[in-house]
C-alpha positions in Angstrom: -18.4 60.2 26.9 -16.3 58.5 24.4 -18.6 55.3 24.8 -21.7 57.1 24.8 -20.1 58.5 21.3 -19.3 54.9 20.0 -23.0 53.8 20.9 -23.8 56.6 18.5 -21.0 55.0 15.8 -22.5 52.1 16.1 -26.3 53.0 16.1 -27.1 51.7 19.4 -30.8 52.6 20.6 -29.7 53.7 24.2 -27.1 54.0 26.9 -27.0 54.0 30.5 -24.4 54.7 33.1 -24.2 54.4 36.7 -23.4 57.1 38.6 -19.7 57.8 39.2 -18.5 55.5 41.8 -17.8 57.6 45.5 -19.1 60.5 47.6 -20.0 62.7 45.1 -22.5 65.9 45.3 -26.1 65.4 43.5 -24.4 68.7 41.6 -21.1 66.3 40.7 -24.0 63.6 39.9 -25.9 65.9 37.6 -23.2 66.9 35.8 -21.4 64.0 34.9 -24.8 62.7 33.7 -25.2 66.0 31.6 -22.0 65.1 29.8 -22.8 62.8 28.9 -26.4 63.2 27.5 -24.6 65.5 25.5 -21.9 63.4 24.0 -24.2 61.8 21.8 -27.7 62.1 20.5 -28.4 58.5 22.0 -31.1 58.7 24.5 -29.8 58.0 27.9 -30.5 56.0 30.4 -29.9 57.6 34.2 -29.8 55.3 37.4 -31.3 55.8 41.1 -29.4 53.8 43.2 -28.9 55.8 46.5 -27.7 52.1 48.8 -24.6 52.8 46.3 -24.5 56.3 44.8 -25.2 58.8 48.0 -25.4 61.6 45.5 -29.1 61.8 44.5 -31.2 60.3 46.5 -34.5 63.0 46.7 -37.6 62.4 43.9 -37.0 66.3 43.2 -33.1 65.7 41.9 -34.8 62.0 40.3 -36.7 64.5 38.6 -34.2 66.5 37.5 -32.1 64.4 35.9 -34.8 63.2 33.9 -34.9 66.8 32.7 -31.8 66.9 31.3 -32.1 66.9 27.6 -31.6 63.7 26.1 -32.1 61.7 28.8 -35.3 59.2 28.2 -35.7 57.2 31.7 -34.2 56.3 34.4 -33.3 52.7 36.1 -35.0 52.6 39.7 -33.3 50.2 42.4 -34.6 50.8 45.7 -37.0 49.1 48.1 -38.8 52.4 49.3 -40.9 53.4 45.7 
């Protein structure tokens, strides 16, 4: 959160984060991700990446993270699209 509120500081255009490293809950996932969409008013990037984030790994919580206000896309890295 402190980053995503420098990115604002500094005017960046965007931000993306990973999802927190571990075996967290798509619940866990979601609202880490939520903090930090609302840190700043930076649009946020969010990442699927469920080979190394277990926590979201269904299109409906894909698609609910992109619902979270202030999020504007999301970075895709699987094989299976």
């Amino acid at each position: 959160m402190e980053l995503a509120r420098h990115a604002a500081d500094i005017r960046a255009s965007a931000i993306s984060a990973l999802p927190p490293v571990g075996n967290y809950s798509f619940a866990e996932v979601r609202a880490y991700y939520t903090a930090i969409a609302a840190a700043s008013d930076v649009p946020l990037l969010v990442y699927f990446f469920p080979n190394s984030y277990p926590g979201v790994h269904t299109l409906d919580q894909v698609l609910d993270l992109c619902r979270i206000p202030n999020v504007a896309g999301l970075k895709y890295t699987d094989f299976d699209l």
